[in-house]
C-alpha positions as CSV (number, residue, x, y, z in Angstrom):
1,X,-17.6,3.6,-39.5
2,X,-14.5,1.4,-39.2
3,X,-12.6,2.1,-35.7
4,X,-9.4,3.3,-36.8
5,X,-6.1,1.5,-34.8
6,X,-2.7,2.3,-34.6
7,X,-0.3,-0.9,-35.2
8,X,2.9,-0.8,-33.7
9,X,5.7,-3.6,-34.3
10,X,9.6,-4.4,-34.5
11,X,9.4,-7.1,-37.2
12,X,11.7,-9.3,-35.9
13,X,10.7,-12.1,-37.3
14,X,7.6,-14.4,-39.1
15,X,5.3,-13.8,-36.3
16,X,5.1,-10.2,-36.6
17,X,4.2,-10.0,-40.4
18,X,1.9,-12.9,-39.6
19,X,0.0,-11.5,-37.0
20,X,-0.8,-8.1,-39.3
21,X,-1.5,-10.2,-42.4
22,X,-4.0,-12.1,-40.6
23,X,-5.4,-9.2,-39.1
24,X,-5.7,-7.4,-42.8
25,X,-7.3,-11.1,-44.1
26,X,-9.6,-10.2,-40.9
27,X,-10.7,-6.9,-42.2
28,X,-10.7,-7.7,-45.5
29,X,-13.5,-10.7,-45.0
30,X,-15.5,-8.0,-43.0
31,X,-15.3,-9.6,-39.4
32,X,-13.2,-7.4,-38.2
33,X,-15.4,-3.8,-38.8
34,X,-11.3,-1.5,-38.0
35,X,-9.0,0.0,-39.8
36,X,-5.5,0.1,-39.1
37,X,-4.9,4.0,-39.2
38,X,-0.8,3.4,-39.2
39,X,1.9,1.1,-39.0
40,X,4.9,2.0,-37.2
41,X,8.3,0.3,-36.7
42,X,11.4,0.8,-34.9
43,X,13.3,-0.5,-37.5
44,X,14.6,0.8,-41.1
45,X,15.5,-0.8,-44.3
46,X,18.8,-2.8,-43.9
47,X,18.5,-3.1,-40.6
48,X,17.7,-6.8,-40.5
49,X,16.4,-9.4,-43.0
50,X,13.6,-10.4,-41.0
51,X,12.0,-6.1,-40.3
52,X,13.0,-5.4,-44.3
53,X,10.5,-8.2,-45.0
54,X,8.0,-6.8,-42.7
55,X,8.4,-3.4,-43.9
56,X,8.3,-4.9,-48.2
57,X,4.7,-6.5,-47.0
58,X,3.8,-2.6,-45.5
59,X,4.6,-1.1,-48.1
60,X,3.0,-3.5,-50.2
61,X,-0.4,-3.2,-49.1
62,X,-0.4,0.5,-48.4
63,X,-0.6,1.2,-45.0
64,X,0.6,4.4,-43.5
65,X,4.4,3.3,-42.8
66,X,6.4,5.3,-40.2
67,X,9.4,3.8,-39.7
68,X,12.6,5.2,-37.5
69,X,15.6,2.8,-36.7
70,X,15.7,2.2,-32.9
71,X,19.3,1.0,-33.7
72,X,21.0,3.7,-35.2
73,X,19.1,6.4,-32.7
74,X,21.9,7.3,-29.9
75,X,23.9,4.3,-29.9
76,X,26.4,5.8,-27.6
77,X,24.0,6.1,-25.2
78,X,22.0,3.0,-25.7
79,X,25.3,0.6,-25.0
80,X,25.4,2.3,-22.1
81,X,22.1,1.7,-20.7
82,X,22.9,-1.9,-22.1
83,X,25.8,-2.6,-20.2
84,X,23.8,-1.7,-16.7
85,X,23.8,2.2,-16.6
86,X,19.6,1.9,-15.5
87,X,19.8,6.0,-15.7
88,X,21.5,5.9,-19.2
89,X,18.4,3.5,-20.7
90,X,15.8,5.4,-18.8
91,X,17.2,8.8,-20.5
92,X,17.8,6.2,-24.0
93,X,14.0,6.0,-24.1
94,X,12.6,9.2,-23.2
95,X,14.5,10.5,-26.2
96,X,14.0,7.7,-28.0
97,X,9.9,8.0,-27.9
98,X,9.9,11.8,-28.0
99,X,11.2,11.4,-31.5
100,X,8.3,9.2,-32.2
101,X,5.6,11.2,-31.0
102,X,6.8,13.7,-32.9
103,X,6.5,11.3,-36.0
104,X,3.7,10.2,-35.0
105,X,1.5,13.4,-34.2
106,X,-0.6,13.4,-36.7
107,X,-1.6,9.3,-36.6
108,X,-2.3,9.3,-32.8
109,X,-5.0,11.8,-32.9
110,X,-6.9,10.0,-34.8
111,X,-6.9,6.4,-33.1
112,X,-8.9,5.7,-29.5
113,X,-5.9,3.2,-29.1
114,X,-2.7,1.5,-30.7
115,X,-1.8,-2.3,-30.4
116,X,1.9,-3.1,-29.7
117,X,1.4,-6.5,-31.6
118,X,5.5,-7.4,-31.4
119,X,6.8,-4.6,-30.5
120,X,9.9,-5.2,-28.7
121,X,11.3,-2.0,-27.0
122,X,9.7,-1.0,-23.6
123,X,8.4,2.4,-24.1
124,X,9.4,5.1,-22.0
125,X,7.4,6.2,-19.0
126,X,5.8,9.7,-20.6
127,X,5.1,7.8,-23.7
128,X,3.0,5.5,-21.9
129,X,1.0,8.4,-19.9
130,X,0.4,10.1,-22.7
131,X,-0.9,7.8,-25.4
132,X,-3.3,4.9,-24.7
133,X,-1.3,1.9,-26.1
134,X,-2.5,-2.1,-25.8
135,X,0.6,-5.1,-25.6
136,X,-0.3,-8.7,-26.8
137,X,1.4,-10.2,-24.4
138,X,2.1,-14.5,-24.0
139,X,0.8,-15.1,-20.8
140,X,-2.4,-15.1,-18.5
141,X,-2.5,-12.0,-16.3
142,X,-0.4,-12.3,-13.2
143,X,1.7,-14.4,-15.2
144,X,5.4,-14.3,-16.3
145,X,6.9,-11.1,-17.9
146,X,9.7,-11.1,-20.7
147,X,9.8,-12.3,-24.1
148,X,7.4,-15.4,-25.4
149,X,11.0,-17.8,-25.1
150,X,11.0,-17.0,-21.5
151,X,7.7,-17.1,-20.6
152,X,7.3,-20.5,-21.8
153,X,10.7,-21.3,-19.8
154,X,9.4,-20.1,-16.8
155,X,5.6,-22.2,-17.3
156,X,7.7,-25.1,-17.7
157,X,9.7,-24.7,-14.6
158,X,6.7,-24.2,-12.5
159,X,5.1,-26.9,-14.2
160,X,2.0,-24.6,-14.5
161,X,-1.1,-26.2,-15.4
162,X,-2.0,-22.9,-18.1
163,X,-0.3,-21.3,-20.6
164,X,-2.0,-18.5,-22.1
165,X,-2.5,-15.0,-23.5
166,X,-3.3,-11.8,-22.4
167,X,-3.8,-7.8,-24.1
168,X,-3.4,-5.2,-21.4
169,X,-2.9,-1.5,-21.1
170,X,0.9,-0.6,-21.1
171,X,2.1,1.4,-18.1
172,X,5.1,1.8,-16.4
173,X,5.1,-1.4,-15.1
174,X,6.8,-4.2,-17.5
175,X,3.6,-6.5,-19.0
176,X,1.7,-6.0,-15.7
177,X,-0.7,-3.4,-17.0
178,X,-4.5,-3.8,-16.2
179,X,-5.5,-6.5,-18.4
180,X,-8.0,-6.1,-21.0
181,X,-8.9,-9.7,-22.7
182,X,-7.3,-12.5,-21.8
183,X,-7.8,-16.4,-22.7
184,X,-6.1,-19.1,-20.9
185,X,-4.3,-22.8,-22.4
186,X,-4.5,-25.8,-20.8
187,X,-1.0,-27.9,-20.9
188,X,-0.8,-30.0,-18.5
189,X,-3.5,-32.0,-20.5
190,X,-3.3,-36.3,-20.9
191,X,-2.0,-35.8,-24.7
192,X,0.7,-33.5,-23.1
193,X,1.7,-35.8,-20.3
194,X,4.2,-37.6,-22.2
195,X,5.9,-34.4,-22.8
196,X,6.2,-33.7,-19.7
197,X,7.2,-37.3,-18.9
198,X,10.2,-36.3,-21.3
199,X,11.2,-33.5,-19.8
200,X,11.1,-34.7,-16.1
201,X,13.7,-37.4,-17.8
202,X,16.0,-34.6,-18.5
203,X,15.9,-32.5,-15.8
204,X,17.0,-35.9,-13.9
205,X,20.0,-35.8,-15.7
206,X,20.8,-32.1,-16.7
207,X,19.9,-28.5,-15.3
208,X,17.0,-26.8,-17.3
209,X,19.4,-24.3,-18.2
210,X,21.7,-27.0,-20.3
211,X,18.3,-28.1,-22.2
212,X,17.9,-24.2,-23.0
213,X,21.3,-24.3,-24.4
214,X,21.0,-27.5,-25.9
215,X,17.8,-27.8,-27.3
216,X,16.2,-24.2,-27.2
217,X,13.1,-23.7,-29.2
218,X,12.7,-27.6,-30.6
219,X,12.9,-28.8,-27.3
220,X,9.2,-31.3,-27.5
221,X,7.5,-29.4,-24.8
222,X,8.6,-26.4,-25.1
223,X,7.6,-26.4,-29.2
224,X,4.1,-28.0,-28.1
225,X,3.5,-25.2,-25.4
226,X,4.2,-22.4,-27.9
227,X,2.2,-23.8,-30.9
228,X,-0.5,-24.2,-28.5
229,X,-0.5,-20.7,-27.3
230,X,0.6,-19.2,-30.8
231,X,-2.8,-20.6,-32.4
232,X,-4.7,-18.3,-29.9
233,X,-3.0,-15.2,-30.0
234,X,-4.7,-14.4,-33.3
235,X,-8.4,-15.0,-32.6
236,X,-7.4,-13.1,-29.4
237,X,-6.2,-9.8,-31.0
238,X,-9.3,-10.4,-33.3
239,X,-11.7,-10.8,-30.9
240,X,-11.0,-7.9,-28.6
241,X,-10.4,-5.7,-31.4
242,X,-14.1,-6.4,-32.7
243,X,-15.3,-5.9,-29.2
244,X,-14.2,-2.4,-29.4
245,X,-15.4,-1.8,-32.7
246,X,-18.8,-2.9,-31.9
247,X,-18.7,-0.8,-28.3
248,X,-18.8,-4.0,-26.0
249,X,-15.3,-3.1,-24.7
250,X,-13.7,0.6,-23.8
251,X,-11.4,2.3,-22.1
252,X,-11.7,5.4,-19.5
253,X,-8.2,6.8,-18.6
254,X,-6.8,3.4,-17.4
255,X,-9.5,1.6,-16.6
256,X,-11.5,-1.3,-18.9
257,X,-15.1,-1.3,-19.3
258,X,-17.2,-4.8,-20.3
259,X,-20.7,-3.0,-21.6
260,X,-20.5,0.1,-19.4
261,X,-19.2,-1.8,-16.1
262,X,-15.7,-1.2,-15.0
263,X,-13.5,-4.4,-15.5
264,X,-10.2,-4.4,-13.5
265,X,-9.2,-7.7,-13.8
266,X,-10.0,-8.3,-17.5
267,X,-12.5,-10.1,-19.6
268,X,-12.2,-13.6,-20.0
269,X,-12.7,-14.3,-23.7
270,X,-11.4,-18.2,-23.8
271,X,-14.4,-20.1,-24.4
272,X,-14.7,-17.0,-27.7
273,X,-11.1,-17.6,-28.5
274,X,-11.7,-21.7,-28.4
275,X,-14.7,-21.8,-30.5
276,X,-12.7,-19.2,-33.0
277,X,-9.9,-22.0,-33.1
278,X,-12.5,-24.6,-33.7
279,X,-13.8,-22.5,-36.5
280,X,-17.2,-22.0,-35.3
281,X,-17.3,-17.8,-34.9
């Protein structure tokens, strides 16, 4: 039996349709013994360019779709919460997520977990105790929180010797749920070193801020840093998602569990993850 998953994603952009279509090729080539019981996005049709391309490829291949347009749901009350009104978000997403479990009754019943595999709104705190929901998230546990643009930032300014990846149990606390795999990215390597030779240039000369505004995502480093960690997130999702399958991984309540022992800080899975990159699993 195939271990049905729930898939959850925003579609923002390439990274998001990638990430499921290399998790169908995955299934499809029989490595990956899961199905995915339901997509569901918090965007609609004509909401951007990038989510209607991610909802065309759902729709193309058949999966369940549910989708429900976090944009048009209580603007009103969402620009509030935007412009600093903590109360007016908290009450934003509480509504927000009761009107997706409602959608989504039927689906999570039927899946031990979903995957929030670029899923870019922070769930609200009863949707998170009630349903058991795993984050890919860009970094190594105890790492930094945010989106993968300021993640990276923020390895760069503490000149960290890893970059990495991580999938944890959401809870209430942003991307600092108990982590579940997690595989870890050397950067501070000797092929990197003149990258970072580069950027110690700069930051003679300018604030790290200006090279953000200047140079953003093409910035040498910065690129190098993301394509490194990019190329693992896949074998990542893949990997702990056949460790469930075959019963090597679970979850109790909110704990994780490594072949019947409890787990609380994770299961390191890079020397997996590496030889998946290398092609040899």
């Amino acid at each position: 039996m195939a271990l049905p998953v729930g898939w959850f994603s925003t579609g923002r952009d390439e990274a998001a349709l990638w990430l499921l279509d290399e998790t169908l090729k995955g299934i499809s080539s029989g490595f990956l013994p899961i199905e995915i019981a339901f997509v569901f996005c918090n965007r609609e049709k004509g909401d951007a360019p990038q989510s209607d391309a991610f909802l065309d490829y759902v729709t193309k291949v058949g999966l369940p779709l549910i989708a429900f347009s976090s944009r048009r749901f209580l603007p009103e009350l969402w620009h509030k919460g935007k412009s600093g009104d903590e109360e007016a978000m908290m009450e934003w997403r509480r509504s927000y997520h009761e009107e997706v479990a409602k959608r989504l009754e039927s689906f999570l019943s039927q899946v031990p977990f979903s995957l929030l595999a670029g899923y870019m709104l922070i769930v609200s705190d009863e949707f998170c105790d009630a349903y058991r929901l795993l984050n890919l998230h860009p970094a190594l546990p105890g790492g930094p929180a945010g989106a993968w643009q300021d993640v990276i930032w923020d390895l760069i300014r503490q000149r960290s010797q890893f970059a990495g990846a991580q999938i944890h149990i959401v809870t209430k606390e942003l991307d600092s749920g108990p982590p579940v795999t997690y595989c870890r990215v050397p950067i501070q390597t000797p092929d990197m070193m003149p990258l970072w030779d580069l950027m110690e240039a700069k930051l003679r000369a300018k604030s790290i801020e200006q090279i953000i505004s200047e140079e953003g995502e093409t910035e040498p480093l910065f690129a190098e840093i993301r394509r490194r960690q990019l190329a693992r997130e896949v074998p990542l999702i893949h990997l702990t998602l056949k460790k469930f399958a075959e019963g090597k991984l679970s979850l109790r309540d909110k704990m994780v569990y490594w072949q019947n022992e409890p787990k609380p800080d994770g299961v390191d899975l890079t020397d997996d993850v590496e030889a998946f990159v290398a092609g040899k699993v």
